[in-house]
N, CA, C and O atoms as CSV, one atom per row, in Angstrom:
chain,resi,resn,atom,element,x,y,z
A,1,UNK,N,N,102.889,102.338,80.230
A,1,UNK,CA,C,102.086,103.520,79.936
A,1,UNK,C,C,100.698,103.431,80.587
A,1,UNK,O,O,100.193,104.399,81.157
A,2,UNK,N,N,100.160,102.357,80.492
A,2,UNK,CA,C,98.895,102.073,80.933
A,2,UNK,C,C,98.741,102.224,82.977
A,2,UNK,O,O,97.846,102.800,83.594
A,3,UNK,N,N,99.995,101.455,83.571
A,3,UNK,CA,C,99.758,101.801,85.200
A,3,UNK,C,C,100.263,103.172,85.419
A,3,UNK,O,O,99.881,103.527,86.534
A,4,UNK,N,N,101.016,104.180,84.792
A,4,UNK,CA,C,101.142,105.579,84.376
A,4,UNK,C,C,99.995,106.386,84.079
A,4,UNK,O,O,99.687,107.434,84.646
A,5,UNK,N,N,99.559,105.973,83.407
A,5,UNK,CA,C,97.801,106.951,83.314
A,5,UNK,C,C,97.150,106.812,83.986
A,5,UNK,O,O,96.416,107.792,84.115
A,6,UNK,N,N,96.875,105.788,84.804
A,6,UNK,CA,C,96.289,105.146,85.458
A,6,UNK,C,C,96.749,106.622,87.043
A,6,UNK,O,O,96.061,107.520,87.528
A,7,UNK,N,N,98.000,106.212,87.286
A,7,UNK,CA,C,98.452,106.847,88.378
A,7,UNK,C,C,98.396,108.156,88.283
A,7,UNK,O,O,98.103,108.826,89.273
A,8,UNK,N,N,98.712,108.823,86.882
A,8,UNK,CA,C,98.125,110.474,86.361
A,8,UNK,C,C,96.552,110.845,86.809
A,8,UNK,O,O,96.277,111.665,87.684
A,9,UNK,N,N,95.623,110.113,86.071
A,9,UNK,CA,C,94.252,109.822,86.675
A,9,UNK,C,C,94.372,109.887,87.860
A,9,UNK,O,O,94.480,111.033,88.296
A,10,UNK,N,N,94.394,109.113,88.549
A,10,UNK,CA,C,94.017,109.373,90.012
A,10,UNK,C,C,94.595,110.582,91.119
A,10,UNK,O,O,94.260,110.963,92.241
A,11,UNK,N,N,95.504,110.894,90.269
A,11,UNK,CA,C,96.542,112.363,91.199
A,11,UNK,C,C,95.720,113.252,90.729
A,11,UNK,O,O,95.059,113.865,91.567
A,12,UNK,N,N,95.532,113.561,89.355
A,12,UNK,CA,C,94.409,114.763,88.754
A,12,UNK,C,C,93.094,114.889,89.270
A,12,UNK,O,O,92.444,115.915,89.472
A,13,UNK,N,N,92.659,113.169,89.538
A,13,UNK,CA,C,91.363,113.993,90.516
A,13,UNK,C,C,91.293,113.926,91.770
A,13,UNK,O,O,90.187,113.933,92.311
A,14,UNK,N,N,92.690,113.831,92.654
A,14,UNK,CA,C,93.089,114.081,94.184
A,14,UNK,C,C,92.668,115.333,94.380
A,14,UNK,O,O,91.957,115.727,95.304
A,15,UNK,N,N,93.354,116.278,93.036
A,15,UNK,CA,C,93.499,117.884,93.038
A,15,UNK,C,C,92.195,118.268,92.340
A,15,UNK,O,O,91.620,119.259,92.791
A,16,UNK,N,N,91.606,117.582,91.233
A,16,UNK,CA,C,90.562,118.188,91.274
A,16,UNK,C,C,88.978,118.599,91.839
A,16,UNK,O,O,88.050,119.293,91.423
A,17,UNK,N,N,89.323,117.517,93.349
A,17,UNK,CA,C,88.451,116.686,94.225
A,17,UNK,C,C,87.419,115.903,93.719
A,17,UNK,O,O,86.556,115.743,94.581
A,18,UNK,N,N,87.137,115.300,92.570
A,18,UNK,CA,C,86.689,114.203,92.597
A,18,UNK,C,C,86.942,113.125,92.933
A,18,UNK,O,O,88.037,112.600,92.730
A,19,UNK,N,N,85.745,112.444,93.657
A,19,UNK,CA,C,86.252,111.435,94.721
A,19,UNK,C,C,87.175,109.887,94.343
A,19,UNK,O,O,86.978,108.914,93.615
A,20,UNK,N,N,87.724,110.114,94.831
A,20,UNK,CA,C,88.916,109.025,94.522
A,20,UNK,C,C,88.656,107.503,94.954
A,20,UNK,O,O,89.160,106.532,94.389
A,21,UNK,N,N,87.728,107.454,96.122
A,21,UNK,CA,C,87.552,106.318,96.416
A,21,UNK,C,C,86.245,105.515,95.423
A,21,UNK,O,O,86.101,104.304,95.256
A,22,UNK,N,N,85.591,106.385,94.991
A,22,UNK,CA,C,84.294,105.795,93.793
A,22,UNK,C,C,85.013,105.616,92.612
A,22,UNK,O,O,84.233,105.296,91.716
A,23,UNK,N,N,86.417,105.700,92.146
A,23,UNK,CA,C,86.679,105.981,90.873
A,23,UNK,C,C,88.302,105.061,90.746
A,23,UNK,O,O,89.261,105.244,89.997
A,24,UNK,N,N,88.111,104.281,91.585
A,24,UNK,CA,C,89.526,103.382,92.186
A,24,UNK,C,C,89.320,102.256,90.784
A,24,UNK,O,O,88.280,101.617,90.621
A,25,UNK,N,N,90.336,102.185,89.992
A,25,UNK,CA,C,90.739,101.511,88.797
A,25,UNK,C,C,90.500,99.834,89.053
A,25,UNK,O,O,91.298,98.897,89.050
A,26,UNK,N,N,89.150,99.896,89.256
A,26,UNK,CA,C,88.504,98.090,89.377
A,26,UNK,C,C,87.422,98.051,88.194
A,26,UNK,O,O,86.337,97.557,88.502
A,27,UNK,N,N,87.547,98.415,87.150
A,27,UNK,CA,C,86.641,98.730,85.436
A,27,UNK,C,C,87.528,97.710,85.739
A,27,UNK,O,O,88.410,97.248,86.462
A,28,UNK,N,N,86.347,97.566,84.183
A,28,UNK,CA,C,87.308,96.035,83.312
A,28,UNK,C,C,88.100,96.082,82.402
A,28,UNK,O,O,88.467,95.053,81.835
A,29,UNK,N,N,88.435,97.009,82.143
A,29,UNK,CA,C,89.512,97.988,81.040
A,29,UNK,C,C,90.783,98.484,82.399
A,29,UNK,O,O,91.986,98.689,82.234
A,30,UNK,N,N,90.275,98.534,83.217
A,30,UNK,CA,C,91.463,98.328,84.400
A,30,UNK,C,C,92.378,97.078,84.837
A,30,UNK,O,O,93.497,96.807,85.271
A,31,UNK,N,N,91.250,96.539,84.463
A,31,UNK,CA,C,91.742,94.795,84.443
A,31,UNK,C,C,92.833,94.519,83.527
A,31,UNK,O,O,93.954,94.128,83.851
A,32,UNK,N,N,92.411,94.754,82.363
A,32,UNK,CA,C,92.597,94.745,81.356
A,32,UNK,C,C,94.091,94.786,81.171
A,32,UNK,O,O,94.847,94.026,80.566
A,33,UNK,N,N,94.438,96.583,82.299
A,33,UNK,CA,C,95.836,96.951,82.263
A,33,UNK,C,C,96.573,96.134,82.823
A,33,UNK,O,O,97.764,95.941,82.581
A,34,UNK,N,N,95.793,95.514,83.738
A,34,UNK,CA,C,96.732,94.490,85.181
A,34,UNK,C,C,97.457,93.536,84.274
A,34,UNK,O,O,98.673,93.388,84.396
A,35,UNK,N,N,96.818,92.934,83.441
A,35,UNK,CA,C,96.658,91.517,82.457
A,35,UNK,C,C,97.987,91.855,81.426
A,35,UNK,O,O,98.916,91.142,81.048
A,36,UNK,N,N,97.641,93.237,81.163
A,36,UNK,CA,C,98.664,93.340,80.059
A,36,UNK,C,C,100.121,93.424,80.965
A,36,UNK,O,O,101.093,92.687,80.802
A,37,UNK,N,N,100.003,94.427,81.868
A,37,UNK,CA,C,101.267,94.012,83.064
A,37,UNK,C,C,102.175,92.720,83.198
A,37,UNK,O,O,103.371,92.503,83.002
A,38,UNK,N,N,100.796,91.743,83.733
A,38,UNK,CA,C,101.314,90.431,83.641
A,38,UNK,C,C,101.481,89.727,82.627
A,38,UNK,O,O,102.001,88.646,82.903
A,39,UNK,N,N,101.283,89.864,81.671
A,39,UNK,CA,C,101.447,89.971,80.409
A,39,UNK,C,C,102.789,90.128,79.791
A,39,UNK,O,O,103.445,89.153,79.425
A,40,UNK,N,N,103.125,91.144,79.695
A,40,UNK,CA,C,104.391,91.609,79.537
A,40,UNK,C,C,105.525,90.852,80.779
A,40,UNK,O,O,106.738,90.694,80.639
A,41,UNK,N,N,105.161,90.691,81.293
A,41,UNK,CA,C,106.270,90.536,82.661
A,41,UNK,C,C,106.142,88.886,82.563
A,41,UNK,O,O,107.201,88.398,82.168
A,42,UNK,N,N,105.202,87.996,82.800
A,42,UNK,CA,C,105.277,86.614,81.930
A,42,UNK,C,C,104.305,86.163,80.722
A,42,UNK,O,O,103.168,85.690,80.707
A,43,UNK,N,N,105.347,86.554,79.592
A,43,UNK,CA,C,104.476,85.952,78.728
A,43,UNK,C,C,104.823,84.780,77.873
A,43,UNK,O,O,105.959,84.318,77.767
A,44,UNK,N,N,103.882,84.389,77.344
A,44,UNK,CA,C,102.804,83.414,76.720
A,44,UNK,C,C,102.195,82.813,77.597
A,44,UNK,O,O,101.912,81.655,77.293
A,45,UNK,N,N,101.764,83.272,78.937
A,45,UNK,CA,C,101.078,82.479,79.761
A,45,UNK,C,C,99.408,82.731,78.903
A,45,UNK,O,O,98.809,83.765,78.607
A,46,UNK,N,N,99.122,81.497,78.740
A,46,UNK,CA,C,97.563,81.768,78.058
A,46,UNK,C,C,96.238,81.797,78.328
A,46,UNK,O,O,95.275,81.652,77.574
A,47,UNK,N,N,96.309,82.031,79.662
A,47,UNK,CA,C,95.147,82.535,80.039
A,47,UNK,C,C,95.272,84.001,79.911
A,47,UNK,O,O,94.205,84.491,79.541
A,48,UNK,N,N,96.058,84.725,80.063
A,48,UNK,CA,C,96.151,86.114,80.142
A,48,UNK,C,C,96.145,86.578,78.487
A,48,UNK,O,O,95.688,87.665,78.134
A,49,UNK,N,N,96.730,85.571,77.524
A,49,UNK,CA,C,96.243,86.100,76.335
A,49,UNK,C,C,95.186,85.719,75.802
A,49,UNK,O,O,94.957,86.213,74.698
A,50,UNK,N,N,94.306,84.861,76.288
A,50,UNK,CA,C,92.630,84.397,75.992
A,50,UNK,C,C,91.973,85.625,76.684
A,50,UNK,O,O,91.088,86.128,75.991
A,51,UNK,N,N,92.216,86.307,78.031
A,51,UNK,CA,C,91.649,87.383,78.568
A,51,UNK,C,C,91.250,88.650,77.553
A,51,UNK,O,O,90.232,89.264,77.233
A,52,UNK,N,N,93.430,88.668,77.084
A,52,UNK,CA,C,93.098,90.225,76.534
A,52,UNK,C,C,92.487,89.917,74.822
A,52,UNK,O,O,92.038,90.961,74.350
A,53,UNK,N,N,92.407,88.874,73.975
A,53,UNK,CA,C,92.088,88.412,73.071
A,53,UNK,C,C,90.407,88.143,73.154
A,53,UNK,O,O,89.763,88.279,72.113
A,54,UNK,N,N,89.905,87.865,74.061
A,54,UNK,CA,C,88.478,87.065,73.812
A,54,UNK,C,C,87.618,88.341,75.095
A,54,UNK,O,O,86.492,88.658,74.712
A,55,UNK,N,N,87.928,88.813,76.054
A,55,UNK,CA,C,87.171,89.556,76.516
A,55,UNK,C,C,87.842,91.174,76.778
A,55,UNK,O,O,87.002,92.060,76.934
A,56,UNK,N,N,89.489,91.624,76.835
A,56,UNK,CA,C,89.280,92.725,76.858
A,56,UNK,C,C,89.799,93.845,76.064
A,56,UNK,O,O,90.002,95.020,76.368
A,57,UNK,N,N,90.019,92.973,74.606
A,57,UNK,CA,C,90.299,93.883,73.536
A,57,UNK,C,C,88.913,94.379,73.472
A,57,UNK,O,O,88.730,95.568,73.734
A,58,UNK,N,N,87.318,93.186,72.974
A,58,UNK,CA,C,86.278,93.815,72.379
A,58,UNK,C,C,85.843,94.727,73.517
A,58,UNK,O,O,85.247,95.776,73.273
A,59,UNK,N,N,86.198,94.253,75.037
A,59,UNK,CA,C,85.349,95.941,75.782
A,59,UNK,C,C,86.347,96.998,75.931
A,59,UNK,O,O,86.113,97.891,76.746
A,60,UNK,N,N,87.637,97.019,75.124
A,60,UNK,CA,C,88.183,98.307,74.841
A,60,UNK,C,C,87.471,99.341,73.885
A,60,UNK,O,O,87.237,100.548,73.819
A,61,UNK,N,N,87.178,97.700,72.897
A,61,UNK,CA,C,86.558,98.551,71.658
A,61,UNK,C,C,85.600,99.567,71.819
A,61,UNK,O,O,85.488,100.764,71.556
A,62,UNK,N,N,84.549,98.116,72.662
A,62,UNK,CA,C,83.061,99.028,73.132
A,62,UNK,C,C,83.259,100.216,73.887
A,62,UNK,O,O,82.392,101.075,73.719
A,63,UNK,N,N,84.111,100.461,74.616
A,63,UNK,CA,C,84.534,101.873,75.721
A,63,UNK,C,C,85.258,102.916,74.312
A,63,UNK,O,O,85.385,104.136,74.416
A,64,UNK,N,N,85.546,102.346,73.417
A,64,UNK,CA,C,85.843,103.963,72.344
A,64,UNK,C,C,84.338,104.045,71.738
A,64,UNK,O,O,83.527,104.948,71.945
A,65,UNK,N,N,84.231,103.341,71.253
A,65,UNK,CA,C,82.690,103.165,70.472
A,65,UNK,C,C,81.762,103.954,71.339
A,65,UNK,O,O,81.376,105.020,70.857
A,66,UNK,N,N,81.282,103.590,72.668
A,66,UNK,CA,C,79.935,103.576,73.404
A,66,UNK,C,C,81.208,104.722,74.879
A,66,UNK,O,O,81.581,103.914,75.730
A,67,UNK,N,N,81.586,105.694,75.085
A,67,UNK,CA,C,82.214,106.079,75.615
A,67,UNK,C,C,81.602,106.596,77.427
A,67,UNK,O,O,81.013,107.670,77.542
A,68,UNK,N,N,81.800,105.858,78.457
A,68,UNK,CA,C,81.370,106.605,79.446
A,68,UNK,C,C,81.400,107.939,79.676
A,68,UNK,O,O,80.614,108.365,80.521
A,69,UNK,N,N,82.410,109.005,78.902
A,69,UNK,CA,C,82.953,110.332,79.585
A,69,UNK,C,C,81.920,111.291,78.424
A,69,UNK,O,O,82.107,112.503,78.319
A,70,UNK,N,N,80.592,110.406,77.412
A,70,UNK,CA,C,80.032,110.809,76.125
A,70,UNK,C,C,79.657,112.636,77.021
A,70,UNK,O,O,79.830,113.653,76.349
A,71,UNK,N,N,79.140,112.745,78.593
A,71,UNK,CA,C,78.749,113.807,79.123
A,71,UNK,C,C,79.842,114.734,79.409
A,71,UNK,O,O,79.403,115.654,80.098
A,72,UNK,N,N,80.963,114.852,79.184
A,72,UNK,CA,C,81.921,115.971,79.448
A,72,UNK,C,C,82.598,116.243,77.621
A,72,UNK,O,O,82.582,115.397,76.727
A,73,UNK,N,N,82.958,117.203,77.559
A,73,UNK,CA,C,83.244,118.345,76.417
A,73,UNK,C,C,84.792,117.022,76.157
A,73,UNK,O,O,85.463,116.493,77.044
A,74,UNK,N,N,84.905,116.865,74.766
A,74,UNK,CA,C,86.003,116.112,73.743
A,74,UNK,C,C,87.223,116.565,74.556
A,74,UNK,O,O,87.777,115.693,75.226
A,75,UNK,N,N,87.740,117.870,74.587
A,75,UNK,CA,C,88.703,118.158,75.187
A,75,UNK,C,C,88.782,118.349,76.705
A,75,UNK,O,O,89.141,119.438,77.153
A,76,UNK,N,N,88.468,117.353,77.495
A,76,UNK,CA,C,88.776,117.548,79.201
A,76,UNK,C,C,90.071,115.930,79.330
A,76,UNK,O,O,90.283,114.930,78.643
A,77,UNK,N,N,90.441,116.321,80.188
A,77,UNK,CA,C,91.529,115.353,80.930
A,77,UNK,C,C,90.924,114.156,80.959
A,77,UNK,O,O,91.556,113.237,80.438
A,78,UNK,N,N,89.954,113.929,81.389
A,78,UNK,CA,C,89.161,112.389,81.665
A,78,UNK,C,C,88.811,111.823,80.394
A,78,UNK,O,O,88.775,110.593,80.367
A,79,UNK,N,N,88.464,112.628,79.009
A,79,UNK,CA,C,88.113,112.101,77.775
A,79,UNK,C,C,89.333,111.239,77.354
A,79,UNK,O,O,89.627,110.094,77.007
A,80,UNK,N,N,89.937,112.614,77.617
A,80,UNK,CA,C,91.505,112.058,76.792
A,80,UNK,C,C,91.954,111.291,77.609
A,80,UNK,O,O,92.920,110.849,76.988
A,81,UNK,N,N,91.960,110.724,78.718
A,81,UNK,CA,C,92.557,109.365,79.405
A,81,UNK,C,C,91.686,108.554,79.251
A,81,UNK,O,O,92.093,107.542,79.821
A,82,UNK,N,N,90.689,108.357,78.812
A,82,UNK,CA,C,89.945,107.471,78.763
A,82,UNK,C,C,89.836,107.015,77.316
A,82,UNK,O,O,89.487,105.849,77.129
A,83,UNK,N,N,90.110,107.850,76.196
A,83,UNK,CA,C,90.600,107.350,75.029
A,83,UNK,C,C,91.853,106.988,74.933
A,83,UNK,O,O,92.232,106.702,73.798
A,84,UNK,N,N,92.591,106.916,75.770
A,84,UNK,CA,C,94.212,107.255,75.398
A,84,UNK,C,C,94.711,105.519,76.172
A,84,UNK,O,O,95.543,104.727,75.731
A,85,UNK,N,N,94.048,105.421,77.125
A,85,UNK,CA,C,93.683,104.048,77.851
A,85,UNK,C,C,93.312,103.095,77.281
A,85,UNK,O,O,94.073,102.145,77.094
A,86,UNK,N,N,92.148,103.101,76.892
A,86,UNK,CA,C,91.936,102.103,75.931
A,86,UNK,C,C,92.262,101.901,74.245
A,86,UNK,O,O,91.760,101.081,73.475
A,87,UNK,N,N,92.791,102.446,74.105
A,87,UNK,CA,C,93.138,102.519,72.446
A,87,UNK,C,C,94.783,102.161,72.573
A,87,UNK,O,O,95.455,101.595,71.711
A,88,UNK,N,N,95.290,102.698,74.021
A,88,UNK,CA,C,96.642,101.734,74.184
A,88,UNK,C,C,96.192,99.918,74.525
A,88,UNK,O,O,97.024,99.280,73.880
A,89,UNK,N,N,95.532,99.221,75.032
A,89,UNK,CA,C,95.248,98.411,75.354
A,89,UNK,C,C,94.921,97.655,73.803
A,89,UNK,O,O,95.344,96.518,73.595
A,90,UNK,N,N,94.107,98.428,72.722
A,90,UNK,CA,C,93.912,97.895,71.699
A,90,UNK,C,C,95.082,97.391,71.140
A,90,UNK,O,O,95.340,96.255,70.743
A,91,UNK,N,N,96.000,98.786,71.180
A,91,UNK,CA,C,97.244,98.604,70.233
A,91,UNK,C,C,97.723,97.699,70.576
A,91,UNK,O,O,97.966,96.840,69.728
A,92,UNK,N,N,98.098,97.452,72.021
A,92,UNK,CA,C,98.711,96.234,72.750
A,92,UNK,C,C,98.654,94.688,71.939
A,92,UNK,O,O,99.426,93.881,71.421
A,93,UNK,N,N,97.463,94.841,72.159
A,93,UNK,CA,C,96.618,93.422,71.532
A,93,UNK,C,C,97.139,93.243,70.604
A,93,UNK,O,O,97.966,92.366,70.352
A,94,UNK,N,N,96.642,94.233,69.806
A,94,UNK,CA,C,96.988,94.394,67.960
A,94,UNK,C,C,98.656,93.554,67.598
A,94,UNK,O,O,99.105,92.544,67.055
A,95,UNK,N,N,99.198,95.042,68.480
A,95,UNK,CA,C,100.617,94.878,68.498
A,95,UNK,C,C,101.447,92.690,68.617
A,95,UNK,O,O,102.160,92.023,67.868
A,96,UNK,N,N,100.975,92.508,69.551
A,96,UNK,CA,C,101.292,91.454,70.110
A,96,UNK,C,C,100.612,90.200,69.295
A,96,UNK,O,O,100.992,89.029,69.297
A,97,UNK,N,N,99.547,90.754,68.626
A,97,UNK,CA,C,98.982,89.031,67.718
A,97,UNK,C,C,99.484,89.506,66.224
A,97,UNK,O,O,99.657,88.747,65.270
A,98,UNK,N,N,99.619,90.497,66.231
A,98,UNK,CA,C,100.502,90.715,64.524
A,98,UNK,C,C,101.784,90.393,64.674
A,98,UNK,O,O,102.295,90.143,63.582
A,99,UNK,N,N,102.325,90.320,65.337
A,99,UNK,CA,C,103.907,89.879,66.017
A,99,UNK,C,C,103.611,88.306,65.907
A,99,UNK,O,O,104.515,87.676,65.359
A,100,UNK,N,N,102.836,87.788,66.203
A,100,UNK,CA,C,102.323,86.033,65.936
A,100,UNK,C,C,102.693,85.707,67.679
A,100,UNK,O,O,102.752,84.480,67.762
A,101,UNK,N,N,102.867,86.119,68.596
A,101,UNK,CA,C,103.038,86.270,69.426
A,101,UNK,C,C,101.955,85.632,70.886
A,101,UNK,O,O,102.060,85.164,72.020
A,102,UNK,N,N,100.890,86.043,69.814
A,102,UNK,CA,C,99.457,85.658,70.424
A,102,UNK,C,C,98.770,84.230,69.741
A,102,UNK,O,O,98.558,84.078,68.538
A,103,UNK,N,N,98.470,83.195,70.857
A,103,UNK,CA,C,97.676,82.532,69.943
A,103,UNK,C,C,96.573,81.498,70.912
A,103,UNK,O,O,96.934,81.218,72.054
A,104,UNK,N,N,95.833,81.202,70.623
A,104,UNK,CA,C,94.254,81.002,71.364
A,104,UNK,C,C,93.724,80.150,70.996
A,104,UNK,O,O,93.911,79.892,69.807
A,105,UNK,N,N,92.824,79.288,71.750
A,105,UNK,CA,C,91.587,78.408,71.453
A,105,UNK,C,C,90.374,78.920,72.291
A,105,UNK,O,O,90.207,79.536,73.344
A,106,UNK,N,N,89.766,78.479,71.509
A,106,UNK,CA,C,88.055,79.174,71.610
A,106,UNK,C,C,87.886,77.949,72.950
A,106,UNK,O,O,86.803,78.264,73.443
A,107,UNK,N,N,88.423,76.737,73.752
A,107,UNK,CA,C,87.945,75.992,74.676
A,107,UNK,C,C,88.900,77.082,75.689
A,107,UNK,O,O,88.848,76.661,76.844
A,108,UNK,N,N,89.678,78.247,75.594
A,108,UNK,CA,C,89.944,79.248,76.688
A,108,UNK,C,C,88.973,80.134,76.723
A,108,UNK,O,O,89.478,81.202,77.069
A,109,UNK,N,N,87.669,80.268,76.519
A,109,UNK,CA,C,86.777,81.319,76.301
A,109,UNK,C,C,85.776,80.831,76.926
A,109,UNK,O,O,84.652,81.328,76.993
A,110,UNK,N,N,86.266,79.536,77.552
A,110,UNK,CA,C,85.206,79.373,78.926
A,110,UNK,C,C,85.982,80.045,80.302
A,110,UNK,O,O,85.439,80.760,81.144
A,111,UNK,N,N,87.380,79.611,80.277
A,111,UNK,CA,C,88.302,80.428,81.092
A,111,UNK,C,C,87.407,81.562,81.699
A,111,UNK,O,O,86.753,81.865,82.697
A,112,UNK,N,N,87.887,82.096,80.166
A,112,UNK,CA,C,87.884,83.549,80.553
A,112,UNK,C,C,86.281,83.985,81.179
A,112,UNK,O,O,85.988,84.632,82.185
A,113,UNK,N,N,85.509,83.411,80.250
A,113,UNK,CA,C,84.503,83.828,80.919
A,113,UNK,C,C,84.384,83.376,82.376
A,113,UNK,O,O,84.104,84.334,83.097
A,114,UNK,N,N,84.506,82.254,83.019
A,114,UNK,CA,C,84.607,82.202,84.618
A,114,UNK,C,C,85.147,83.100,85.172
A,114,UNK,O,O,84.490,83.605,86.082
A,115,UNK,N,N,86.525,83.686,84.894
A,115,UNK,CA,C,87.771,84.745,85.666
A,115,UNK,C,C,86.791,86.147,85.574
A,115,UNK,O,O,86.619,86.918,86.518
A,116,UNK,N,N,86.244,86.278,84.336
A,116,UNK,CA,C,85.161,87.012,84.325
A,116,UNK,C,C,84.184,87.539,85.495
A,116,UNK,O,O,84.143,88.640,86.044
A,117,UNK,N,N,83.212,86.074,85.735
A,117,UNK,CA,C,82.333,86.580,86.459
A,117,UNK,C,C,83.060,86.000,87.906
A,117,UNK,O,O,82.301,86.121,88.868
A,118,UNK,N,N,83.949,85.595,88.122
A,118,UNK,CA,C,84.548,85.591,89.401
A,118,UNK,C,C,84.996,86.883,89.708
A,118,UNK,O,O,84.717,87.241,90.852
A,119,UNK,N,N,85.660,87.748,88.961
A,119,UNK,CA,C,85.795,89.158,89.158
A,119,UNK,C,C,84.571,89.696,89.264
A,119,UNK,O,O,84.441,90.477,90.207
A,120,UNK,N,N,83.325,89.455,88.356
A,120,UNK,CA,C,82.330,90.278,88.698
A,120,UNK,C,C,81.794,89.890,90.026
A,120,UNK,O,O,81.339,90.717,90.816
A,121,UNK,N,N,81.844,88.876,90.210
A,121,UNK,CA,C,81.067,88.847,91.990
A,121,UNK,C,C,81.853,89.497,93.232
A,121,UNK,O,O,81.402,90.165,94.162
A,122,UNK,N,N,83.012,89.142,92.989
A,122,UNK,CA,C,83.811,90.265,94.071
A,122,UNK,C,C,83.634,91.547,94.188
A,122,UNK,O,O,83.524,92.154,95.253
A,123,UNK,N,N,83.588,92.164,92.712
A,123,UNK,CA,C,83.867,93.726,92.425
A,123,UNK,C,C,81.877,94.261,92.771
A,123,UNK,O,O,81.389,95.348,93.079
A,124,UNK,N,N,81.112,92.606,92.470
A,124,UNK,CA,C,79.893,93.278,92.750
A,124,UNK,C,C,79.289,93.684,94.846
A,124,UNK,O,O,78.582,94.420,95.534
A,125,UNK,N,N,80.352,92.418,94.912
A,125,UNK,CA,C,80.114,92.609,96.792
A,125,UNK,C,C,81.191,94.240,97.384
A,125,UNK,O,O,81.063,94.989,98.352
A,126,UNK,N,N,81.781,94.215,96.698
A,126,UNK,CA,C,82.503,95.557,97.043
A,126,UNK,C,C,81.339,97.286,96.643
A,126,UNK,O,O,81.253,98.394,97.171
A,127,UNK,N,N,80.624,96.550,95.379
A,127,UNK,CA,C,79.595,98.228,95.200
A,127,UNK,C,C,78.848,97.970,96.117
A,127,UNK,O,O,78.591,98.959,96.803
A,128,UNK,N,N,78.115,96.536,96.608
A,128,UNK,CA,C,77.071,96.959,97.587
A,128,UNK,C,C,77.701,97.114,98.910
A,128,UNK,O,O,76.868,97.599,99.676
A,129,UNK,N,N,78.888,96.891,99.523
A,129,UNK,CA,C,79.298,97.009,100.616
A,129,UNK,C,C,79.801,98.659,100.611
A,129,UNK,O,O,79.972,99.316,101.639
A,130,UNK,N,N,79.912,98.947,99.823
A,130,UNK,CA,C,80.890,100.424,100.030
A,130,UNK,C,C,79.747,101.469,98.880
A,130,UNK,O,O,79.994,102.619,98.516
A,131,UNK,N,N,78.996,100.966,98.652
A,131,UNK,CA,C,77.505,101.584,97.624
A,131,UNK,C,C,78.322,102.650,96.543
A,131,UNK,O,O,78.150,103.856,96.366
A,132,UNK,N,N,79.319,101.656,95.873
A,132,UNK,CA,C,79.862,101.534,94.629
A,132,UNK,C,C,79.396,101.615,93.405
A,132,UNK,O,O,78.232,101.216,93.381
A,133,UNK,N,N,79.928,102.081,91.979
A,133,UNK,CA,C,79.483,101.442,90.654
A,133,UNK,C,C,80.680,100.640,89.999
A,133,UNK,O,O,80.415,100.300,88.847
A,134,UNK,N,N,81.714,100.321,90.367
A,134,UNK,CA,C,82.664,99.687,89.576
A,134,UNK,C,C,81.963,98.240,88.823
A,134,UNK,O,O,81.222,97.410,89.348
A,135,UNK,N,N,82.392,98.276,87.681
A,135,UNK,CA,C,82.355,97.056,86.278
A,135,UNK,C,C,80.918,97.735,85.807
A,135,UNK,O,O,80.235,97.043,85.052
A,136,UNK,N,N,80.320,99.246,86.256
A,136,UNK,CA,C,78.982,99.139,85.708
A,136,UNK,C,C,78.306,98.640,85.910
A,136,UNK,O,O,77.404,98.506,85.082
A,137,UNK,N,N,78.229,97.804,87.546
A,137,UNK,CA,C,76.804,96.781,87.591
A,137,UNK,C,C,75.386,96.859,88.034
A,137,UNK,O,O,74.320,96.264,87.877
A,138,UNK,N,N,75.967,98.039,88.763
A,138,UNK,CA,C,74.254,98.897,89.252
A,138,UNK,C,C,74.023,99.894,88.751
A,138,UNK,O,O,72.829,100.194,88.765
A,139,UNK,N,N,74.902,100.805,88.133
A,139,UNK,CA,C,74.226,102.046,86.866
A,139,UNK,C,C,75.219,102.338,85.904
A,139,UNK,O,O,76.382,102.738,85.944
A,140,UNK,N,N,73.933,101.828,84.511
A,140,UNK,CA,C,74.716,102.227,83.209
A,140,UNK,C,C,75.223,103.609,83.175
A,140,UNK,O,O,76.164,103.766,82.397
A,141,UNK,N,N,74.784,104.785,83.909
A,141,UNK,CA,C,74.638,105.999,83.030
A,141,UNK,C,C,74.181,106.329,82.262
A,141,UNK,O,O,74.787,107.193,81.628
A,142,UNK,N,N,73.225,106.031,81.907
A,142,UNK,CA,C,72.550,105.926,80.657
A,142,UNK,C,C,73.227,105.793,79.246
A,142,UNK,O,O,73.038,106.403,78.193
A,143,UNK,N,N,74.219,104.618,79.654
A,143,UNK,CA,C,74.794,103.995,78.080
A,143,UNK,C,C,74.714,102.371,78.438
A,143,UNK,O,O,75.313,101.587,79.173
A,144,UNK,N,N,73.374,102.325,77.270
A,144,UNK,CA,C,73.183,100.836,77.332
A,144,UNK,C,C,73.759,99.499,76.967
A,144,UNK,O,O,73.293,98.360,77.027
A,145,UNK,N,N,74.861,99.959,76.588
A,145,UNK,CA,C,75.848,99.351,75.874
A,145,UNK,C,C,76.749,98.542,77.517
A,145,UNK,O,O,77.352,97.469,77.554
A,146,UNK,N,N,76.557,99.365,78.471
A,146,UNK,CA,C,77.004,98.599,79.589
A,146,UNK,C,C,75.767,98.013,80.231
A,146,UNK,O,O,75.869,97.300,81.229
């Protein structure tokens, strides 16, 4: 469901001409989807459940909570994929550690944080090479929460 919305998203704003190349699914809630992918396809590998457990359930949370799309009207296409995205990613989580399915040590939460900012330095040489915002690193939008 998640590389499905994902692919809905990006056809909807082919046609609605918003630009497709500034809006290419490299968020960290994009990540997020990749993880659960691989995830599903091999799991109990545990780095991928220290990922979605220790860094990208809570910035699902924060993206319903603190919402980038807060400037367009409740009912547009982008709200609702952007709630509908991450609140599947929650369930995921949810789903999968209530199942006992999931299980973690806090010495993977250095992991994650490295895979972290190893993604952030790539994704950050890609905004200044192509004068990008992906992961939020050069403008909040005015939500300080990123």
């Amino acid at each position: 469901m998640l590389l499905i919305s994902e692919v809905i998203k990006l056809i909807v704003m082919k046609f609605t001409g918003v630009p497709v190349l500034e809006n290419l699914p490299l968020e960290v809630c994009s990540f997020a989807g990749y993880s659960i992918i691989i995830d599903s396809i091999f799991p109990g590998e545990t780095i991928m459940t220290e990922l979605l457990l220790m860094l990208f359930m809570p910035a699902a949370v924060m993206a319903l909570i603190f919402p980038t799309t807060s400037i367009l009207p409740v009912f547009n296409f982008y709200t609702i994929q952007q709630f509908l995205y991450h609140a599947l990613i929650i369930a995921y989580v949810i789903a999968r550690y209530a199942a006992g399915e999931f299980s973690f040590s806090y010495s993977g939460l250095w992991r994650s944080i490295l895979i972290i900012f190893i993604l952030m330095l790539i994704i950050y040489a890609i905004d200044t090479r192509f004068k990008v915002n992906f992961f939020f690193l050069k403008d909040t939008y005015g939500n300080p929460m990123l």
